[in-house]
MARVO-241670 format. One record per residue (C-alpha): residue number from 1; x, y, z; residue in one letter. Coordinates in pm, whole numbers, plus 32768, in hexadecimal, padded with zeros to 4 digits. Last residue first. Layout:
% MARVO-241670
 pos   px   py   pz code
 NUM    X    Y    Z    a
...
This chain:
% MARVO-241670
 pos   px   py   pz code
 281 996B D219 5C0A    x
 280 9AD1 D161 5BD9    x
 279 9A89 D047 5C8D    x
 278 9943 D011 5B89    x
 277 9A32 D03F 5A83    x
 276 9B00 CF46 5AFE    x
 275 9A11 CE35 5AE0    x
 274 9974 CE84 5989    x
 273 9AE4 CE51 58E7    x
 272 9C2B CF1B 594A    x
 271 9CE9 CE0A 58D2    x
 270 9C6F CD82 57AE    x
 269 9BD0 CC3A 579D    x
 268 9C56 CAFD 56E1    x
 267 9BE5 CACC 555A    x
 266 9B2B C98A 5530    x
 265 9C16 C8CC 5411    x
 264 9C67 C7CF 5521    x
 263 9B05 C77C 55AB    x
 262 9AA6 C768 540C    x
 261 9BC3 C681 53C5    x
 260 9B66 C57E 5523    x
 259 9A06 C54E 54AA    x
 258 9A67 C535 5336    x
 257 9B61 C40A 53A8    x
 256 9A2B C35B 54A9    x
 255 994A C348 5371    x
 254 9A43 C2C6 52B8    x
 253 9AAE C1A2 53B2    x
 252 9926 C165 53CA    x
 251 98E9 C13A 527B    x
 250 9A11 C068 525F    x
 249 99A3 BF8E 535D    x
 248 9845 BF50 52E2    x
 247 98D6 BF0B 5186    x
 246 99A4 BDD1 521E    x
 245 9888 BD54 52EB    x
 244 97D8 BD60 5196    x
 243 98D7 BC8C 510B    x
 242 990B BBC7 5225    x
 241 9790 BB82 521A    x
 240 97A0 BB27 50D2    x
 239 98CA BA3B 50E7    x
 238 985A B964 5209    x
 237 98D3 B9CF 53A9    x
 236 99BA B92F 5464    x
 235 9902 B8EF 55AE    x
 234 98C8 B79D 55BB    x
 233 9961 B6E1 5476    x
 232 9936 B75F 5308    x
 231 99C4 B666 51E7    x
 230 998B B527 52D3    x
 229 9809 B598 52B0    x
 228 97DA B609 5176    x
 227 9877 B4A8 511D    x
 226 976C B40C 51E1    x
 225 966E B4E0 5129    x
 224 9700 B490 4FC9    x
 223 974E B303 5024    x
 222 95DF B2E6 50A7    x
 221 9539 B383 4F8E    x
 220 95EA B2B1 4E5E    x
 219 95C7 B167 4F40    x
 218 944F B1C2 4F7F    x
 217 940A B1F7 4E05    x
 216 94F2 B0AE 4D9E    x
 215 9416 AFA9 4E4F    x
 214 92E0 B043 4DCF    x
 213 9397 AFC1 4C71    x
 212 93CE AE80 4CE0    x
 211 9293 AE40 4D4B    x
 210 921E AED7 4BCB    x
 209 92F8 ADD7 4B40    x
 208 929F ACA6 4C0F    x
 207 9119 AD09 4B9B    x
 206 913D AD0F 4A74    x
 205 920A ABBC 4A4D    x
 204 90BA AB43 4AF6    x
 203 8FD9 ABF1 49FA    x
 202 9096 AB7A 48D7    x
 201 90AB A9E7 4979    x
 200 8F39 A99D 49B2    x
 199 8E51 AAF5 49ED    x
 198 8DF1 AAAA 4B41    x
 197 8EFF ABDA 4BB0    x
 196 8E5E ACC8 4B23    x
 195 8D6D AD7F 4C0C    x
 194 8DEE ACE6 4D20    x
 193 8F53 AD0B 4CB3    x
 192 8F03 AE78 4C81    x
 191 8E4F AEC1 4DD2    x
 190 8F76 AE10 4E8C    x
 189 909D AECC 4E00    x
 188 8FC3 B02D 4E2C    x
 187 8FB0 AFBE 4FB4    x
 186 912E AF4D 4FA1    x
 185 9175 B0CB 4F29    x
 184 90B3 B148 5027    x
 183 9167 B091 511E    x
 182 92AA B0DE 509A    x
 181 927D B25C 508E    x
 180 91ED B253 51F5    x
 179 92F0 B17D 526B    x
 178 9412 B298 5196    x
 177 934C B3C3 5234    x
 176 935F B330 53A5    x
 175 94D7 B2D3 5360    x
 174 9541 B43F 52D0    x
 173 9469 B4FF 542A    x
 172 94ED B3FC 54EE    x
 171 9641 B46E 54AF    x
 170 95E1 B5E3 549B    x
 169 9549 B5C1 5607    x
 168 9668 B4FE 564C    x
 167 97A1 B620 562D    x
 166 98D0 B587 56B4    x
 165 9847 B45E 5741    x
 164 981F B396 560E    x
 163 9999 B3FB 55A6    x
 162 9A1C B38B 5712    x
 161 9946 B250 5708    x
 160 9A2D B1DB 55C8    x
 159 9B5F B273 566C    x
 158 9B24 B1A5 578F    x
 157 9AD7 B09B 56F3    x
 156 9BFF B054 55F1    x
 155 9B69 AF0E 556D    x
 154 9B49 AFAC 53FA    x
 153 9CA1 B061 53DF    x
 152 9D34 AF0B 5402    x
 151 9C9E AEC9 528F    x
 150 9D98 B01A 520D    x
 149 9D21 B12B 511D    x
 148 9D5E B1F9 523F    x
 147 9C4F B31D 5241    x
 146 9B4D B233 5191    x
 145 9BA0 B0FE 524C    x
 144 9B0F B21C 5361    x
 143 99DE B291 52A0    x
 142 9958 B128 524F    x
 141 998D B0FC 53CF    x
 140 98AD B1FF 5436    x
 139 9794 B18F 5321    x
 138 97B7 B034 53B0    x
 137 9792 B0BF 5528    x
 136 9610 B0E8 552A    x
 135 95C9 AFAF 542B    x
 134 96A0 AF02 553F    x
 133 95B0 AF54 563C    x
 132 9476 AECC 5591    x
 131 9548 AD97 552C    x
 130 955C AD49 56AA    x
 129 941C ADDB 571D    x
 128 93A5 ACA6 562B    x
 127 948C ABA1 56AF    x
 126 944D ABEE 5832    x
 125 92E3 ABBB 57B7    x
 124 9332 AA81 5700    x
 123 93F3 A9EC 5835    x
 122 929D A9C8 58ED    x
 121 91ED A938 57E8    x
 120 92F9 A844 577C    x
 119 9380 A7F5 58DB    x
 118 91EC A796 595D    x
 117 91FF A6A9 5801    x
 116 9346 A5FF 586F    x
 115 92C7 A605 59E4    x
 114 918A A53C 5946    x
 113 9259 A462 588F    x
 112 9350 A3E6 5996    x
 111 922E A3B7 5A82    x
 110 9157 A2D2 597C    x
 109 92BD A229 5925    x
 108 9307 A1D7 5A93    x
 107 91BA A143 5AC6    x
 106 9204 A087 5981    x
 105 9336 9FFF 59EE    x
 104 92C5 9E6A 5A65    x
 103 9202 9E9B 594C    x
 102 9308 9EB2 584C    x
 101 929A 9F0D 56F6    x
 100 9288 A07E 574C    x
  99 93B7 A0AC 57BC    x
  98 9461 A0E9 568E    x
  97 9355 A20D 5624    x
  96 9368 A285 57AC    x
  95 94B9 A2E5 5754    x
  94 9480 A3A4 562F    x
  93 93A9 A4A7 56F2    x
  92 9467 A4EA 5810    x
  91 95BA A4EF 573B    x
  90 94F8 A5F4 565D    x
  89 9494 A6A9 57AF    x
  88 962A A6ED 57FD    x
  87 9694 A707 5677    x
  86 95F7 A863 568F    x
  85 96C9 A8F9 5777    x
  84 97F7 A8CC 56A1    x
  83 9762 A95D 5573    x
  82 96D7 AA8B 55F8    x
  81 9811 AA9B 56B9    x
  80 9899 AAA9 5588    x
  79 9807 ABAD 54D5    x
  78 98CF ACDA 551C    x
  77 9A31 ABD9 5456    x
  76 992B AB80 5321    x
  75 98EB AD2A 5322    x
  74 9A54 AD5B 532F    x
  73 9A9D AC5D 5219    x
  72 9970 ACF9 5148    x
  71 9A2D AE68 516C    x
  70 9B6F ADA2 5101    x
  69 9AD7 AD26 4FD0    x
  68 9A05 AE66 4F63    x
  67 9B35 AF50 4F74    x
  66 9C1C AE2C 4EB7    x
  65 9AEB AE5D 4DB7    x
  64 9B2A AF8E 4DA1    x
  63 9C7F AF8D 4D58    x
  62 9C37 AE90 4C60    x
  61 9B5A AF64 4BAB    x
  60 9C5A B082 4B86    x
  59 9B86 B114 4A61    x
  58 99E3 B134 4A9F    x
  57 99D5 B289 4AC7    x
  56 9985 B34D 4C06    x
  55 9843 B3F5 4C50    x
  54 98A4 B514 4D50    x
  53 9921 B620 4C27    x
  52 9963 B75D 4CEE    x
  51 9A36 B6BC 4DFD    x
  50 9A23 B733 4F46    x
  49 9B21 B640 4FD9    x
  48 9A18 B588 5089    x
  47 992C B588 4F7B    x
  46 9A3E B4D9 4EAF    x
  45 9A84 B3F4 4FD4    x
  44 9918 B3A0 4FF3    x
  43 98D0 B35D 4E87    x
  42 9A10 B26B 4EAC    x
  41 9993 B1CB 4F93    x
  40 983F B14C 4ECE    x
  39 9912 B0C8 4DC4    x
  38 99E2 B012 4E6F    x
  37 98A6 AF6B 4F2D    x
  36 9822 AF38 4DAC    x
  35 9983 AE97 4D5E    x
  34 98FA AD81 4E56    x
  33 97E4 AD72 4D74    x
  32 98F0 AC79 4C65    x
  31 98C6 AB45 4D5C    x
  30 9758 AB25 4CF3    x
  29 9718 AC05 4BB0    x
  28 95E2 ACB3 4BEC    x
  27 9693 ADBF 4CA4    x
  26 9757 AE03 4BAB    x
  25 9663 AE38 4A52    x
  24 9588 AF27 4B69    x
  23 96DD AFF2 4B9E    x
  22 975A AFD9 4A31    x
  21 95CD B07D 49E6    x
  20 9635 B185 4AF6    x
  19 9766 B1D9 4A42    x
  18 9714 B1D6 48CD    x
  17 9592 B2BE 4939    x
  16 965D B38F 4A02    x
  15 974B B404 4905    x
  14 96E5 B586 4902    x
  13 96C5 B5A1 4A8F    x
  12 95BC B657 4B0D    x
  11 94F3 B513 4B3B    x
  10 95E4 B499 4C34    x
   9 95EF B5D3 4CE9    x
   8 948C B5EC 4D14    x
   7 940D B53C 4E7C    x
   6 9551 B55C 4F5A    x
   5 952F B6CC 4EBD    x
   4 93F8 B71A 4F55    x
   3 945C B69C 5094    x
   2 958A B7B7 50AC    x
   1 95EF B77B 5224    x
C-alpha cells in the first residue's frame, strides 16, 4: 500500500485547487454534500482501476449525487436499530412527564423514569460499540456499491465481510490511517475556532470553512487508500513489485538459457581418452 501517495495525489494534480474548492463549496451546501459522497467514490473507483488521474472532475454531478443519495439511504437503513431501540427509554421518560400530575401515579412515574434513565445509559454503550463497528464496515461497503453501482450491493454481508477478511492487516492498516488523519484534522479544527472563533460573524464563517476543509483531507486519503485496497486484494501483488517480480524472472530464465548453451557447446570426449590409455600401459 502506497501511503505516500494517499497523501499527494491531490496536490499533484494541475486542477486541484477548481476541484477541491467545488468540494468545500458542496459540502457546505445542505442537501447538495450528498454529491460530496459521489465524489468521494469515485476517487476510489479510479484508484481502483489504476487510473493515472485519481481526482475526478466535477461533470456528471447528478450521477454523483445519485452515489451520495443511495449511500445515505443505506446508512438511514444500518441505523435503524439505533433508532428503534432508542424510542424504548424515550417512552420511559415521556411517560413519567404525563404522570406526573397524578398522585395516585407518581410512584409509577418515579419507577418509570428511573428505568427510562437506567435504559439510556445502558443502551448508550450498546449505541457507541454500535457506530464504532459500522465505521469498521462503512469503508467495506463503500467498496462494494463501488463494484456494482447498485444500493442492494450495500447490504450484501457476506461479500462485504468477505473483502475485510481477505487481507485485514491492510484493511486496518487504511482505517487506522484515515481515524488518525481525521482526528488530527478535528484537533487543527478546534485550535482555529478557538483562536478565532469569538471574532462575531467573520471568524465564525471561518471557522465552518476551515471544518469543512479538514473534512475534505481525510475524505481525499481514505478514498485513495481504500481504493488501493479493492485495486490489490490478498496475494495479487501491486504494480512495482510485479514489475520487479517480472525482471527477477527474466533474469533468471536467461541465466538458466546460457547455462544450458555452454553444457551443449562442451565438446564430448574422445574415445581412447585418459582412461584407455591407462588400459593400454
Amino acid at each position: 500500500m502506497d501511503i505516500g501517495s494517499a497523501f499527494a495525489y491531490a496536490f499533484k494534480d494541475k486542477k486541484w485547487v477548481n476541484k477541491l474548492g467545488v468540494f468545500v463549496i458542496v459540502l457546505i451546501v445542505p442537501v447538495l454534500n450528498l454529491a460530496g459522497v459521489g465524489y468521494h467514490l469515485e476517487i476510489l473507483r479510479r484508484v481502483m482501476k489504476g487510473s493515472s488521474k485519481p481526482l475526478p472532475d466535477w461533470d456528471g454531478f447528478g450521477r454523483k449525487f445519485l452515489d451520495g443519495l443511495l449511500i445515505f439511504f443505506a446508512s438511514v437503513v444500518y441505523m435503524l436499530p439505533v433508532i428503534v431501540l432508542a424510542c424504548l427509554p424515550l417512552g420511559f421518560t415521556l411517560v413519567p412527564a404525563f404522570l406526573s400530575g397524578n398522585r395516585s401515579s407518581q410512584v409509577l412515574a418515579n419507577v418509570m423514569g428511573t428505568t427510562g434513565t437506567g435504559l439510556f445509559a445502558g443502551l448508550g454503550c450498546l449505541f457507541i460499540l454500535y457506530a464504532l463497528g459500522l465505521s469498521i464496515i462503512y469503508p467495506a461497503v463503500y467498496i462494494q456499491y463501488a463494484q456494482e453501482n447498485k444500493l442492494g450491493a450495500c447490504f450484501k454481508l457476506r461479500e462485504v465481510f468477505a473483502i475485510i477478511s481477505r487481507n485485514s492487516s491492510a484493511y486496518f492498516t487504511a482505517y487506522g490511517i484515515t481515524l488518525g488523519v481525521s482526528l488530527g484534522a478535528f484537533f487543527v479544527a478546534g485550535v482555529v475556532g478557538g483562536l478565532i472563533g469569538w471574532i462575531p460573524v467573520l471568524g465564525q464563517l471561518v471557522v465552518l470553512v476551515i471544518a469543512i476543509c479538514t473534512a475534505v483531507f481525510p475524505s481525499l486519503v481514505s478514498a485513495h487508500l481504500f481504493g488501493q485496497f479493492a485495486a490489490h486484494p490478498a496475494g495479487k501483488p501491486s504494480p512495482k513489485k510485479a514489475r520487479t517480480s517480472g525482471k527477477k524472472m527474466k533474469r533468471l530464465t536467461k541465466k538458466t538459457e546460457k547455462k544450458s548453451e555452454k553444457k551443449s557447446v562442451k565438446r564430448p570426449r574422445k574415445a581412447g581418452g585418459p582412461a584407455q590409455k591407462k588400459r593400454k600401459r
